[in-house]
BALOBA-1460 file (C-alpha; in Angstrom, 3 decimals):
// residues 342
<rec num="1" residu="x" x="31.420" y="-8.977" z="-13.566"/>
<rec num="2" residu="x" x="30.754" y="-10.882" z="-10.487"/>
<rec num="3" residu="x" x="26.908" y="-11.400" z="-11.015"/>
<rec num="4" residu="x" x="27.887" y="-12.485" z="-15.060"/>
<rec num="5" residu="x" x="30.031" y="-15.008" z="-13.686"/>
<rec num="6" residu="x" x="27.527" y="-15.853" z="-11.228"/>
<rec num="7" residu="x" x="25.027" y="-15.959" z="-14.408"/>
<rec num="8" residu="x" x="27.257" y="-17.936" z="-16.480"/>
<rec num="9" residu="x" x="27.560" y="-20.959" z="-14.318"/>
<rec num="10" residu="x" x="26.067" y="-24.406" z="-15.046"/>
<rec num="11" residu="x" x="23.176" y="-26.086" z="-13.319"/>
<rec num="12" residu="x" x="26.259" y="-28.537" z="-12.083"/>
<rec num="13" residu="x" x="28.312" y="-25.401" z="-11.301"/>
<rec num="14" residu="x" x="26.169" y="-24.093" z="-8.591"/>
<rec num="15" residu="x" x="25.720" y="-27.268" z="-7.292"/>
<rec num="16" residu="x" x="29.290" y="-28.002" z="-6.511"/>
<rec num="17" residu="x" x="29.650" y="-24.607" z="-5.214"/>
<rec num="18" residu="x" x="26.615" y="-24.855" z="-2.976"/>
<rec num="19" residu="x" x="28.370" y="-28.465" z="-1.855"/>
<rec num="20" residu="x" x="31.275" y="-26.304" z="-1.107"/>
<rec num="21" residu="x" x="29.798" y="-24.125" z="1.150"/>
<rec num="22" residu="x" x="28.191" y="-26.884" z="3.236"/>
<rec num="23" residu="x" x="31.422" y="-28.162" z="3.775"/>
<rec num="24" residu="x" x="33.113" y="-24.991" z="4.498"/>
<rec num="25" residu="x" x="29.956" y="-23.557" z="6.263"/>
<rec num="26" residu="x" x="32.030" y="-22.560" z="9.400"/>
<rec num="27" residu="x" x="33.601" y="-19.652" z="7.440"/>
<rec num="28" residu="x" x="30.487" y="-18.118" z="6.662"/>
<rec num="29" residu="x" x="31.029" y="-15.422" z="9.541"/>
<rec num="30" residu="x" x="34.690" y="-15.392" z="8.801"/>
<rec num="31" residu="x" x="35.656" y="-15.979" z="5.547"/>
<rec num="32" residu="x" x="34.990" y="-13.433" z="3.013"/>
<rec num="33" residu="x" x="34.759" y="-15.432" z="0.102"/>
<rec num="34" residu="x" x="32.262" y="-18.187" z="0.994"/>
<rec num="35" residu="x" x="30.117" y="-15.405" z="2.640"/>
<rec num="36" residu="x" x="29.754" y="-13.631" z="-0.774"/>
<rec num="37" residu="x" x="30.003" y="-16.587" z="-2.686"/>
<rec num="38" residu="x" x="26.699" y="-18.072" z="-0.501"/>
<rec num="39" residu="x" x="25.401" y="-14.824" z="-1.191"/>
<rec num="40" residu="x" x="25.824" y="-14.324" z="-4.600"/>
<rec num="41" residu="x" x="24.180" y="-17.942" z="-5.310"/>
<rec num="42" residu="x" x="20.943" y="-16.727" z="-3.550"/>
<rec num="43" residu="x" x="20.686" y="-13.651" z="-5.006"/>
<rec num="44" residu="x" x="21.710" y="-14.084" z="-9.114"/>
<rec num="45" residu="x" x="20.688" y="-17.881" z="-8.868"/>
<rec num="46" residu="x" x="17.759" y="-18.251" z="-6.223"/>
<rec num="47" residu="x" x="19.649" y="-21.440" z="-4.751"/>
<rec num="48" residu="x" x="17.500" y="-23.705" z="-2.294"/>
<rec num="49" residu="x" x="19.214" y="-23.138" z="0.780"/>
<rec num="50" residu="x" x="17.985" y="-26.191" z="2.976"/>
<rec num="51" residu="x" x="21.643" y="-28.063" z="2.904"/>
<rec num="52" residu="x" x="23.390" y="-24.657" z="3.824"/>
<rec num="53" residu="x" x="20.659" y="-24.173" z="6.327"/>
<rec num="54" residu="x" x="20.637" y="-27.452" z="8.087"/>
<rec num="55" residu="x" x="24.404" y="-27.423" z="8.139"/>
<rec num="56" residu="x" x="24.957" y="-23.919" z="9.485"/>
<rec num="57" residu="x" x="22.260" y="-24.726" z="12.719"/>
<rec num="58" residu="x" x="24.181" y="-27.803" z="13.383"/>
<rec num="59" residu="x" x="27.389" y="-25.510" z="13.741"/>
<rec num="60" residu="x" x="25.372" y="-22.829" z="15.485"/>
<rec num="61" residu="x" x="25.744" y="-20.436" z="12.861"/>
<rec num="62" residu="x" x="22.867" y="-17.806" z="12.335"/>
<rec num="63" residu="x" x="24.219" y="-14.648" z="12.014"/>
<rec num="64" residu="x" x="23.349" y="-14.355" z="8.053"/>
<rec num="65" residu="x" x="19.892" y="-14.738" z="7.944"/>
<rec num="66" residu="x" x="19.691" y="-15.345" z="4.099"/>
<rec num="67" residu="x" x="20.660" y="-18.808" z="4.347"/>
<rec num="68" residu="x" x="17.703" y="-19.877" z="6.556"/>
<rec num="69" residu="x" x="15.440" y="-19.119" z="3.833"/>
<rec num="70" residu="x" x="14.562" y="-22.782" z="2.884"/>
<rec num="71" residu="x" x="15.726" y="-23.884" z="6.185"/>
<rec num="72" residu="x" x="14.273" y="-27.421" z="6.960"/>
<rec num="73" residu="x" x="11.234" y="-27.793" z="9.141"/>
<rec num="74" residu="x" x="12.724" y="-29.645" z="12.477"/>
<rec num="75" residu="x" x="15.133" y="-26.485" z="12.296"/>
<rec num="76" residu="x" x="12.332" y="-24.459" z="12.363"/>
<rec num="77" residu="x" x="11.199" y="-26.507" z="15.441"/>
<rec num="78" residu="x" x="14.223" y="-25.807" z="16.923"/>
<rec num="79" residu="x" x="14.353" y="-22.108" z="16.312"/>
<rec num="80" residu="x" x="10.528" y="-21.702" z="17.569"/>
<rec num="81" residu="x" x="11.602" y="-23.593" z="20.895"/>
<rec num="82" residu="x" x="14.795" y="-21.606" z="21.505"/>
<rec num="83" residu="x" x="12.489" y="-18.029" z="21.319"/>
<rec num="84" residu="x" x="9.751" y="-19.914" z="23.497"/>
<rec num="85" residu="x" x="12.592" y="-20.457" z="26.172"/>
<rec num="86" residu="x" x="12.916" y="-17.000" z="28.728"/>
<rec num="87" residu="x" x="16.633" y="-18.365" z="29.125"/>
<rec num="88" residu="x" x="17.668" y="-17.336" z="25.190"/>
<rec num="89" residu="x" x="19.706" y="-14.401" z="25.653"/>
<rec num="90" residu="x" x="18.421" y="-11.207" z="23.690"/>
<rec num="91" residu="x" x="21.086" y="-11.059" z="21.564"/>
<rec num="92" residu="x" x="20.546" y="-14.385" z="19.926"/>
<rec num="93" residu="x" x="16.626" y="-14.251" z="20.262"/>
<rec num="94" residu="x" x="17.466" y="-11.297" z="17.587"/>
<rec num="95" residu="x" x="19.304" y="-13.317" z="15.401"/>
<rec num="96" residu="x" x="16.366" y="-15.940" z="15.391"/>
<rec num="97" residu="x" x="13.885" y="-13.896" z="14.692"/>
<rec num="98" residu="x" x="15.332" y="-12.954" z="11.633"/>
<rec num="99" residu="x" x="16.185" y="-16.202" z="10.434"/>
<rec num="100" residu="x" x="12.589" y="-17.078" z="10.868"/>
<rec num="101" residu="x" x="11.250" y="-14.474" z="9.094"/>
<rec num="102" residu="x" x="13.505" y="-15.610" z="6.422"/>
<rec num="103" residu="x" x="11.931" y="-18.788" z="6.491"/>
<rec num="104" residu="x" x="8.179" y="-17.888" z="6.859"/>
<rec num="105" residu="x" x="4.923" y="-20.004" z="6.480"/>
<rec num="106" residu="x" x="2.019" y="-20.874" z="8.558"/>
<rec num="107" residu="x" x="4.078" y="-22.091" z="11.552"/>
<rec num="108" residu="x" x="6.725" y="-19.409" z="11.996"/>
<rec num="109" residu="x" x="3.716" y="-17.038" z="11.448"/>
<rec num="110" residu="x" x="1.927" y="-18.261" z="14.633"/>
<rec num="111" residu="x" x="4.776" y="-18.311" z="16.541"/>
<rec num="112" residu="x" x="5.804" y="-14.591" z="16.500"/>
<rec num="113" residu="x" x="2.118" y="-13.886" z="16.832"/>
<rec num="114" residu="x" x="2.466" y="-15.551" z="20.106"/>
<rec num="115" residu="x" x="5.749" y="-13.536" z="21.019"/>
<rec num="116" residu="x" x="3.730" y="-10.352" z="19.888"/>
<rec num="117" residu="x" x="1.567" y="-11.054" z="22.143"/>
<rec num="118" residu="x" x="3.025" y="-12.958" z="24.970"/>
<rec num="119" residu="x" x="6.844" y="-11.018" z="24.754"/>
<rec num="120" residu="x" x="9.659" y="-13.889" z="26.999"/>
<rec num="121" residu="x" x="12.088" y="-12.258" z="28.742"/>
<rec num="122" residu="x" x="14.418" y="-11.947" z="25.733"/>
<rec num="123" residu="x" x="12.116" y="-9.413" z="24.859"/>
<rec num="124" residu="x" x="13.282" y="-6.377" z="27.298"/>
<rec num="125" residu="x" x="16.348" y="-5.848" z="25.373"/>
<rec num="126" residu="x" x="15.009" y="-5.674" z="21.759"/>
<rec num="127" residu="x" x="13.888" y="-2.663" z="20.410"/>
<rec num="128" residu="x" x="11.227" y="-3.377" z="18.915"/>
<rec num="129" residu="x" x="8.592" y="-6.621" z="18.418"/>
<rec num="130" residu="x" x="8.224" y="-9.922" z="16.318"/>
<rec num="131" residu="x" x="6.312" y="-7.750" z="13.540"/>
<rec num="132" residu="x" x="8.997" y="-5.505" z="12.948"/>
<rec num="133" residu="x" x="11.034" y="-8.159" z="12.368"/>
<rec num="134" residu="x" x="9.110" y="-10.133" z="9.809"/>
<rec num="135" residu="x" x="9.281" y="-7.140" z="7.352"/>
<rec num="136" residu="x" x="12.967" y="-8.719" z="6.683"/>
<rec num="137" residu="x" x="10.898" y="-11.760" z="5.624"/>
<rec num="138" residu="x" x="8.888" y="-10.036" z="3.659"/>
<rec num="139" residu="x" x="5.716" y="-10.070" z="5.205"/>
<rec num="140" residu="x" x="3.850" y="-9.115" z="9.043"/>
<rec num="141" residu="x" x="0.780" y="-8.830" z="10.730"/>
<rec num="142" residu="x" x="-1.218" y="-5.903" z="11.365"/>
<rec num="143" residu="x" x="-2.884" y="-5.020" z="15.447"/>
<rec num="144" residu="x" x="-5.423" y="-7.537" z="14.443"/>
<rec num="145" residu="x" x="-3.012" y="-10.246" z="13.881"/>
<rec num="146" residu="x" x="-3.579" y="-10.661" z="10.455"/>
<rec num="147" residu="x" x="-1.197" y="-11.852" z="8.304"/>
<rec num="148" residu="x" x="0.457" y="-9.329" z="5.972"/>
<rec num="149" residu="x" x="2.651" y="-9.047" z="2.496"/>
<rec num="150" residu="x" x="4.845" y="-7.130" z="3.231"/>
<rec num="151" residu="x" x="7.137" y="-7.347" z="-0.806"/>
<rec num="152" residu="x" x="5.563" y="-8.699" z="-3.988"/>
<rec num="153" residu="x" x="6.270" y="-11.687" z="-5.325"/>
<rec num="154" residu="x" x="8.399" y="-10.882" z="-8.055"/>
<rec num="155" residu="x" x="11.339" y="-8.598" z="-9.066"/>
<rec num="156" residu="x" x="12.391" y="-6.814" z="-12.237"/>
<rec num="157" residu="x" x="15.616" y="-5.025" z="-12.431"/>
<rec num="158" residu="x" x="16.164" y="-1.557" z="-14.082"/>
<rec num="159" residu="x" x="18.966" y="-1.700" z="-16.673"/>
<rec num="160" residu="x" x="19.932" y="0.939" z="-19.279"/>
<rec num="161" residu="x" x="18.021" y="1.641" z="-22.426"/>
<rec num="162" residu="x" x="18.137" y="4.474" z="-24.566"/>
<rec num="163" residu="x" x="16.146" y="7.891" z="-24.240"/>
<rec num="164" residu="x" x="13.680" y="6.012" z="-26.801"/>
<rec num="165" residu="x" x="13.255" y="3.054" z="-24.651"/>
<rec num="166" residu="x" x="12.598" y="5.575" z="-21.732"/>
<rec num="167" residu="x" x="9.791" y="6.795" z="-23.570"/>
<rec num="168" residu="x" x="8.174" y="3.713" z="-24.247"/>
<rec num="169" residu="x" x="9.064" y="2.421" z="-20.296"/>
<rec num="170" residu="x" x="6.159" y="1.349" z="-18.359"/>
<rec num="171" residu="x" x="8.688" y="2.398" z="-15.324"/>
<rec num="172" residu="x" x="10.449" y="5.602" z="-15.681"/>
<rec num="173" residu="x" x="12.620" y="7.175" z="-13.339"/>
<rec num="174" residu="x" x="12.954" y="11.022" z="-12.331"/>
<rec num="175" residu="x" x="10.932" y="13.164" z="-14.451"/>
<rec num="176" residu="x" x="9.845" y="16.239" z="-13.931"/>
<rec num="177" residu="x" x="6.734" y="18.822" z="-13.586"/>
<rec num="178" residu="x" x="6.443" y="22.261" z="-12.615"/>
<rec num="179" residu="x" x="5.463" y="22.527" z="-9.078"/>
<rec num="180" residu="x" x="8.172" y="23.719" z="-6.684"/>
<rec num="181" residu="x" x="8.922" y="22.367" z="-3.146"/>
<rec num="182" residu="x" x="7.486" y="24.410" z="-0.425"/>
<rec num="183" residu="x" x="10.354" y="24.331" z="1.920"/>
<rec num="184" residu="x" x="13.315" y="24.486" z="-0.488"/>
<rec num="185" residu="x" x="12.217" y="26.116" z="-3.839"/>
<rec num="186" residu="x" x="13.820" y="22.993" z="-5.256"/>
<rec num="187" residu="x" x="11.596" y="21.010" z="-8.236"/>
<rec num="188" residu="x" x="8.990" y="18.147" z="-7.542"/>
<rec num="189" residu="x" x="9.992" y="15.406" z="-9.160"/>
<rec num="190" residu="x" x="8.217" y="12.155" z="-10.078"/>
<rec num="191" residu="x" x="10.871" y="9.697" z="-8.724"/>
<rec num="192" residu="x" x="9.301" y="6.899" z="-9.951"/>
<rec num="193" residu="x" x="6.544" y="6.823" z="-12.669"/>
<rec num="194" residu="x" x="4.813" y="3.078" z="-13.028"/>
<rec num="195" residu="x" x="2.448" y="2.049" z="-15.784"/>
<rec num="196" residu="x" x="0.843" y="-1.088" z="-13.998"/>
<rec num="197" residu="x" x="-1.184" y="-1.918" z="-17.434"/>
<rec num="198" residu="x" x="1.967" y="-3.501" z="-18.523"/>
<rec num="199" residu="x" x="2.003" y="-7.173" z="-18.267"/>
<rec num="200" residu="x" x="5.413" y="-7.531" z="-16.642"/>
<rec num="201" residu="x" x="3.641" y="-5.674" z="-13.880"/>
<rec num="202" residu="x" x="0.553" y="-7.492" z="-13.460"/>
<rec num="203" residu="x" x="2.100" y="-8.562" z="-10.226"/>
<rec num="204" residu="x" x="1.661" y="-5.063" z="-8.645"/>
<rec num="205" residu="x" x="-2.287" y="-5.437" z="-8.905"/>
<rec num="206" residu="x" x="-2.258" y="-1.129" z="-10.165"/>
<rec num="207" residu="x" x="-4.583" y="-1.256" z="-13.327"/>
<rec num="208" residu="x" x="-3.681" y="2.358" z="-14.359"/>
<rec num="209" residu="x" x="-0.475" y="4.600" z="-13.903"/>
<rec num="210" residu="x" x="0.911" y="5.868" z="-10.408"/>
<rec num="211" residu="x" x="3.444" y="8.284" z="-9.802"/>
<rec num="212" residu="x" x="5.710" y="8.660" z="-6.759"/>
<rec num="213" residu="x" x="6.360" y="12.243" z="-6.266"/>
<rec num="214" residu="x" x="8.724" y="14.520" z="-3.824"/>
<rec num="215" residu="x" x="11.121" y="16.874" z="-3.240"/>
<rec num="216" residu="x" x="14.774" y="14.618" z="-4.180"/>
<rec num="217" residu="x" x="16.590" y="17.612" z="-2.725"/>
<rec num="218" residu="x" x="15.021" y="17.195" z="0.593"/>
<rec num="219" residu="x" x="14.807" y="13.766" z="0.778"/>
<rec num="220" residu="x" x="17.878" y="12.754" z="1.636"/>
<rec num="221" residu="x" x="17.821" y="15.804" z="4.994"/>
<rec num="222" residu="x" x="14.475" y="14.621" z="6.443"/>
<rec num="223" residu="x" x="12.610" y="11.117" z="7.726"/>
<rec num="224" residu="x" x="11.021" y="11.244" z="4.170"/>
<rec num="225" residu="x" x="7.499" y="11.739" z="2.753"/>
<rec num="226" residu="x" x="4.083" y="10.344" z="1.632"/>
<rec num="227" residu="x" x="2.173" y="11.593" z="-1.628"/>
<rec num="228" residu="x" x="-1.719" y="10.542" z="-2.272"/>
<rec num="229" residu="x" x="-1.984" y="9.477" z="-5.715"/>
<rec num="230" residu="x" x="-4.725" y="8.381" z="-8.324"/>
<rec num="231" residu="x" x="-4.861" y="5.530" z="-11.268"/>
<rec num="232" residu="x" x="-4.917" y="8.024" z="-14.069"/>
<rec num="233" residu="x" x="-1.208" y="9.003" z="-12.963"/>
<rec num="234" residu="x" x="-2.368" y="12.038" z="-10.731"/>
<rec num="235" residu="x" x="-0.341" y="12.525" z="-7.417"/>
<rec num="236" residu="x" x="0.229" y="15.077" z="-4.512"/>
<rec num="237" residu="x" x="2.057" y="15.586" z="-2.223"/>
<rec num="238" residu="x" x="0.736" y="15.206" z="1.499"/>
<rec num="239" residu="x" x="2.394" y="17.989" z="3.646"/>
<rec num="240" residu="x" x="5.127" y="17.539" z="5.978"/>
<rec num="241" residu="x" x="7.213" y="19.423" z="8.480"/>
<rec num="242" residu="x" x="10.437" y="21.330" z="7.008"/>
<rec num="243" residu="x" x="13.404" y="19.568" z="7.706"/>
<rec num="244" residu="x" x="15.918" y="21.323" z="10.092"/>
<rec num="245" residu="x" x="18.914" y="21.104" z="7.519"/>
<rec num="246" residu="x" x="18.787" y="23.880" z="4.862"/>
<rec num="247" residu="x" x="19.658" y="22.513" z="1.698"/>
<rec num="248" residu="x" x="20.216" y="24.539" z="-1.623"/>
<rec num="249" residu="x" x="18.616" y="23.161" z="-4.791"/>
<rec num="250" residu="x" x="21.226" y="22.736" z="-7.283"/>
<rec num="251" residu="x" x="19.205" y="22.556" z="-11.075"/>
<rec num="252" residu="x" x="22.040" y="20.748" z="-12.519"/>
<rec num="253" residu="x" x="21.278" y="17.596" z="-10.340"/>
<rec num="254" residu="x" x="17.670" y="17.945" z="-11.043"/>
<rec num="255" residu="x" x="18.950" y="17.449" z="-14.771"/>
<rec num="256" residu="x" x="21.233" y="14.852" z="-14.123"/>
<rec num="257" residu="x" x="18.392" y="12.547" z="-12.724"/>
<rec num="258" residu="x" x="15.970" y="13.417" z="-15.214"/>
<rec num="259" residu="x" x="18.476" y="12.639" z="-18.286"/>
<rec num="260" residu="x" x="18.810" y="8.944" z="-16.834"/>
<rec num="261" residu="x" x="17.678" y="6.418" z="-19.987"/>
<rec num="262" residu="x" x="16.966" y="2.908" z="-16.926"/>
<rec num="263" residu="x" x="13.958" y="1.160" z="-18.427"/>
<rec num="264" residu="x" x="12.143" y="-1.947" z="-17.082"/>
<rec num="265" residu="x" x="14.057" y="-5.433" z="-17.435"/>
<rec num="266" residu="x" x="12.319" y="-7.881" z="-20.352"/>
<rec num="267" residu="x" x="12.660" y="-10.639" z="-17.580"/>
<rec num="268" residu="x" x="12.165" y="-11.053" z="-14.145"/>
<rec num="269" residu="x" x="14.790" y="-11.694" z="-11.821"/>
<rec num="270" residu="x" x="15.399" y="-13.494" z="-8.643"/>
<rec num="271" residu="x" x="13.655" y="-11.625" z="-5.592"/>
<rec num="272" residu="x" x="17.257" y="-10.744" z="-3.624"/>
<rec num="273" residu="x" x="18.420" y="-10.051" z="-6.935"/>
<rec num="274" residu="x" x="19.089" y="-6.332" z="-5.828"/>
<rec num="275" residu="x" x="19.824" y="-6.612" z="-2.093"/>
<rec num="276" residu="x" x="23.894" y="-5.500" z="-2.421"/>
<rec num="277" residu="x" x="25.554" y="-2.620" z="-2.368"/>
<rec num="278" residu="x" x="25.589" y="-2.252" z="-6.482"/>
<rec num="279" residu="x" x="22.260" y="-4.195" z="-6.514"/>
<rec num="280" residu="x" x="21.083" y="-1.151" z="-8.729"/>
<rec num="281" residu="x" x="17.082" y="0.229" z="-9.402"/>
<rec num="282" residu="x" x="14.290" y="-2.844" z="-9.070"/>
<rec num="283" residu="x" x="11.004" y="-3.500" z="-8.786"/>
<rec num="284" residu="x" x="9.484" y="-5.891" z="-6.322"/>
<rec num="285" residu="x" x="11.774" y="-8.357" z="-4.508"/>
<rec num="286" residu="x" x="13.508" y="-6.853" z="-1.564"/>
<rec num="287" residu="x" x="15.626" y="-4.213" z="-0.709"/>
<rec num="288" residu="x" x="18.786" y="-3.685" z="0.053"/>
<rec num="289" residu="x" x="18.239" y="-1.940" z="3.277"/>
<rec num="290" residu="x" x="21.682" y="0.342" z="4.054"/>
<rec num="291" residu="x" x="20.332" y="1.066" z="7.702"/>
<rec num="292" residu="x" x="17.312" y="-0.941" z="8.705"/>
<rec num="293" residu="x" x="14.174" y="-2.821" z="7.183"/>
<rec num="294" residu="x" x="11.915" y="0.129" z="7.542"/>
<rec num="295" residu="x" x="8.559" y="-0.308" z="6.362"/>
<rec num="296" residu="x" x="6.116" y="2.408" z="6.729"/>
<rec num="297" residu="x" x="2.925" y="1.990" z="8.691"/>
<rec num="298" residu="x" x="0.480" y="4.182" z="6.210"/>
<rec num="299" residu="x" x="-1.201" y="7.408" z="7.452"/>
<rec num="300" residu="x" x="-4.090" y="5.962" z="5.899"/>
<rec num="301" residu="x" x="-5.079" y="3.006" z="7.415"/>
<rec num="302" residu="x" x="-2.187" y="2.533" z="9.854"/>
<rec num="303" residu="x" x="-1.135" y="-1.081" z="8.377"/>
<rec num="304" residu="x" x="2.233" y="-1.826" z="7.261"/>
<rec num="305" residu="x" x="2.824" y="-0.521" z="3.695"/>
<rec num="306" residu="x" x="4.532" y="-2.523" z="0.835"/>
<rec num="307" residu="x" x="8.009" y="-2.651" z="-0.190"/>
<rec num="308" residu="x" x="7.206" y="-1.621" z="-4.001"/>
<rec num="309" residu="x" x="11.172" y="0.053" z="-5.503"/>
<rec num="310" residu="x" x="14.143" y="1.149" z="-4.823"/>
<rec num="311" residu="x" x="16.689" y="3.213" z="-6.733"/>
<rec num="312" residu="x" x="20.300" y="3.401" z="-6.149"/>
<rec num="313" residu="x" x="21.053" y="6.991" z="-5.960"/>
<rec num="314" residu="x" x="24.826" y="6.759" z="-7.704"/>
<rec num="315" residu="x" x="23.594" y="4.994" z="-11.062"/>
<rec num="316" residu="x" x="21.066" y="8.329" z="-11.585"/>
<rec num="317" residu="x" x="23.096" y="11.066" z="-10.129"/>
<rec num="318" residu="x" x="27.114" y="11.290" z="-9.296"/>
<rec num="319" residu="x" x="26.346" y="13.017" z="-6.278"/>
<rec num="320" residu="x" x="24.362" y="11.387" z="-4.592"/>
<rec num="321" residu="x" x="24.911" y="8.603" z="-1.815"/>
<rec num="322" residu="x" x="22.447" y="5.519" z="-0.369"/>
<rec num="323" residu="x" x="18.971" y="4.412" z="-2.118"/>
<rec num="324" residu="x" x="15.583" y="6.294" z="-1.983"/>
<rec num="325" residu="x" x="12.808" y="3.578" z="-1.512"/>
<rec num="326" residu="x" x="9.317" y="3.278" z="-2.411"/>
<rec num="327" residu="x" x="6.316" y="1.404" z="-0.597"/>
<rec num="328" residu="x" x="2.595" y="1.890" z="-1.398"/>
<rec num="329" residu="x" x="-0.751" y="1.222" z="0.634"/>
<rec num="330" residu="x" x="-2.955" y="0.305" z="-2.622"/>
<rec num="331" residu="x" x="-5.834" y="0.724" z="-0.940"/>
<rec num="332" residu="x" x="-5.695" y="3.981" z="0.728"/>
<rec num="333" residu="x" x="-3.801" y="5.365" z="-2.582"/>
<rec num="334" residu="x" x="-0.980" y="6.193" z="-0.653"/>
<rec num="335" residu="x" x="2.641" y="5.933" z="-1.669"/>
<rec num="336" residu="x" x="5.932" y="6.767" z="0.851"/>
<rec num="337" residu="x" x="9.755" y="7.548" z="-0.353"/>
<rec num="338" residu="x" x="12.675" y="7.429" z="2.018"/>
<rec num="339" residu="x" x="16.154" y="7.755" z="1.907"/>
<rec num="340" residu="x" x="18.458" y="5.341" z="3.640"/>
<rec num="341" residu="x" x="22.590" y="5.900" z="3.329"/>
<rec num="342" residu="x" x="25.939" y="5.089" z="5.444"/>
């Protein structure tokens, strides 16, 4: 109801409401209707954020990175300068960092390709580098500093169809085969089936049909898994160490996902579009990440793998909690699912 609302507003609407937050861009952190208000403009109406931006810095707000996404170049300046200074604290060299990724291009690209490779003092108490935290952006840059995509450049939402319109998907998700899971007897499922031939999906660059495939009753019990797969909708699992949780298949949950009628969305859809708690099943964009941006580095190659799905476990089956999530190396043929949850 929130996002029809959101939907349903004029091109005047969302101005004025945008207007509003500028002016009332101190409650951001606080107030927890002009945070989801700001929110739910960027991600059901793709706002340009450059006023929110500009007046957010100027108030030294920058603990919701979002907002920074069309933030205005002489803030970028400013950002660049603050993670060039040893002085920042770590904490808010963090927060920076993120904004900036947020933001992107050529400029903010250079400059965490610098603090990759020339870490400030700041850098002692983060966890981990510039490149990790670009993925929230979207993109990163591989050992040899070269710039990477990270998500595609477009987003289409799963909605519910009928079993018919399942059929005829080019994106289908949980079905079935006959192989068994080594470690739990449970089934191998596809998660995600994708028929990139399909001219919504041109923006995937697969000419042929991939399938995702492993083990949903281990998934959520281990640090997840890769499969190899092939353009004529061939896949296989690559093996991986038993989990130390034993979990007992249950076939009725295996039936419950399967019997899921989501189908591809006729139209594409802003790329935060899903990045909420009921952001639902997409395609491209971004994810909502419940724990941490976590993008794969593939066993292929060893370059940082693209964000390609996620599904929201609770819309497929009742029991389950958190997302599974997709990313693919396209050219090693390699795809990875994880499971992320409170």
């Amino acid at each position: 109801n929130e996002r029809k609302e959101i939907l349903d507003l004029s091109e005047r609407e969302v101005e004025e409401k945008t207007g509003e937050i500028c002016v009332r861009v101190k409650e951001i952190g606080e107030c927890k209707e002009i945070f989801d208000l700001c929110m739910e403009l960027i991600r059901y109406r793709d706002i340009d954020t450059c006023q929110i931006a500009e007046a957010a810095w100027k108030e030294g707000i920058i603990q919701c990175r979002e907002i920074y996404k069309d933030a205005p170049d002489w803030v970028v300046d400013e950002m660049i300068k603050m993670l060039g200074d040893d002085a920042t604290d770590s904490r808010t060299a963090g927060y920076l960092l993120l904004c900036l990724a947020q933001a992107g291009g050529g400029k903010v690209f250079r400059a965490f390709l610098d603090l990759e490779r020339h870490p400030r003092k700041w850098r002692e108490k983060l966890y981990v580098g510039p490149a990790v935290y670009a993925a929230y952006g979207g993109w990163s840059f591989d050992s040899d500093g070269k710039f990477l995509e990270t998500n595609f450049g477009k987003c289409y939402p799963m909605v519910k169809g009928t079993e018919e319109e399942k059929r005829k998907s080019p994106v289908k998700i949980g079905v079935g085969t006959a192989e068994k899971c080594p470690h739990c007897g449970g089934r191998i499922m596809n998660l995600l089936e994708i028929d990139g031939r399909d001219s919504r999906l041109d923006f995937l660059g697969i000419d042929g049909k991939v399938k995702a495939k492993c083990c949903p009753n281990c998934l959520p019990y281990g640090e997840g898994g890769f499969c190899r797969y092939e353009i004529d909708g061939e896949s296989e699992i690559i093996p991986y160490e038993k989990s130390g949780f034993e979990a007992c298949p249950e076939d009725g949950d295996m039936e419950e996902l399967e019997s899921n009628t989501y189908v591809l969305g006729d139209a594409p859809v802003p790329l935060r579009y899903a990045t909420d708690w009921e952001g639902g099943s997409s395609i491209g964009g971004f994810a909502f990440w419940i724990q941490d941006c976590e993008i794969r580095s593939c066993p292929g190659c060893g370059k940082p793998m693209k964000y390609l799905a996620q599904i929201q476990w609770d819309t497929v089956m009742d029991a389950m909690e958190g997302n599974a999530y997709i990313e693919i190396c396209r050219e090693c043929k390699i795809m990875a699912v994880l499971h992320q949850q409170t």
